[in-house]
N, C-alpha and C positions, 0 to 999 in steps of 0.2 A: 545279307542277313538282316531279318526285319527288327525293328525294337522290339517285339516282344521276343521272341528268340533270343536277344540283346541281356532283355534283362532276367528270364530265368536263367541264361548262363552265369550271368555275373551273381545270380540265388545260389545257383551252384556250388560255384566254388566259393563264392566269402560264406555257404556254409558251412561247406568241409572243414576249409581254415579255420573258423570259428570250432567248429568238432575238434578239430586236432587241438586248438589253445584250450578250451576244457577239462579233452581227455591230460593233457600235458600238467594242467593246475592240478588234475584229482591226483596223478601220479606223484607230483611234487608235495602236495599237500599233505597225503596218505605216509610218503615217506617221513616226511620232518615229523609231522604228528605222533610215528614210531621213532623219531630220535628223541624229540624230548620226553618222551614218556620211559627211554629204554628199554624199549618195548616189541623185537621184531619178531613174535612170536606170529602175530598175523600173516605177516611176510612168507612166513614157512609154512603157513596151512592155506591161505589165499592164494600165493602166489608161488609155486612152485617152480623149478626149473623148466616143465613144461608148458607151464603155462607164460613167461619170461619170454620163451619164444613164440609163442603167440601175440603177446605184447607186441615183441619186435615190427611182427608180420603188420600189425594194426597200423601202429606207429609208421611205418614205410607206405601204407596204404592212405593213412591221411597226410602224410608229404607228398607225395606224387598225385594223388587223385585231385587236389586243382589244379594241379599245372596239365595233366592229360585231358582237364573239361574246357581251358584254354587254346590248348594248342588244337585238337582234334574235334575237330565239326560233323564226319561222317555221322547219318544216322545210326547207323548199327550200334555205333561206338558209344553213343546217346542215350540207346537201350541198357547196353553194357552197364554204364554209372548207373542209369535207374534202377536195374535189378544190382549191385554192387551196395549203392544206397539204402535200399529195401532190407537186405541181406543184412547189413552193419547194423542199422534201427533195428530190428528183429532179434540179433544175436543183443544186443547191449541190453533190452528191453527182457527178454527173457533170463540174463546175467543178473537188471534189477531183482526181476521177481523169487531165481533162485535166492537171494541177499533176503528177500522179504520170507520165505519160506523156513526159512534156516534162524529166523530170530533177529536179523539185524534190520529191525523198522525203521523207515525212513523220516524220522522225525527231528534229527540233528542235523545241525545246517551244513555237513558234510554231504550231507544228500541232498542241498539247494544244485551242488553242481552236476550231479547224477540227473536230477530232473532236467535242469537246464539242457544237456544232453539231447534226453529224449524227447523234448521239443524239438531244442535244434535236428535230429532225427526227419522229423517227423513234417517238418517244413521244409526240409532238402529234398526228401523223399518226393513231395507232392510238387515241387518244383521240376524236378528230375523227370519225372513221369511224364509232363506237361510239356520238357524241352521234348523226351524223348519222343513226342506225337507231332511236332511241329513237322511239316512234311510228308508224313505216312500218305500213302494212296488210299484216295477217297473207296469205300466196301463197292465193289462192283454191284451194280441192280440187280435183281432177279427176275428172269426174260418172264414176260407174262404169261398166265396159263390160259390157254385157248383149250375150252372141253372141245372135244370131239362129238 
């Protein structure tokens, strides 16, 4: 494995982790927020039971997704995170905009960690992409056209 390979992996994964210590603060934060206010009227319109497992699913997707960008080097698998990555920025980014749509503007610093997010996103992403090219077979030439 060469250094650069070297180091979008290790972009990789200390971004996830990074992702997942965010997403983990917003959920911490959101909650206490709703204990001191006695307040979990949010909870029950935002965050349903179906949505609770989705949570899960996230949650389980940023604990395993650095330790799968460490242990497995196949390229295919490389693809996999990149669009995985892609997929995650995209769904959270369009999550913001619904939040923006709906009246709740991002101008309290409860949305410094939202954005921060979407960076972190958005720097994984173009990391991911970059691992997932390292290796690809070079575009075959195109035999030359001899007219007749």
């Amino acid at each position: 494995m060469n250094d650069r390979e070297k180091t979008l992996r290790a972009v990789v994964v200390l971004g996830w982790v990074q992702m997942g210590m965010v997403m983990m603060a917003m959920f911490v934060i959101d909650l206490t927020h709703s204990a001191i206010g006695e307040n979990f009227s949010n909870w029950a319109r935002d965050m349903g039971y179906g949505e609770l497992l989705v949570m899960t699913g996230i949650f389980t997707l940023y604990f395993f997704m650095p330790l799968l960008a460490l242990v497995v080097r196949a390229r295919g698998f490389r693809c996999v995170i990149a669009g995985v990555t892609i997929m995650a920025t995209l769904f959270f980014a369009v999550h913001e905009i619904e939040h923006l749509l709906t009246g709740d503007l991002p101008f309290g610093i409860r949305h410094a960690l939202d954005f921060s997010h979407h960076l972190l996103g958005i720097w994984v992403t173009a990391a991911a992409i970059q691992w997932a090219r390292i290796g690809a077979p070079a575009a075959m030439p195109l035999p030359a056209v001899n007219p007749a």
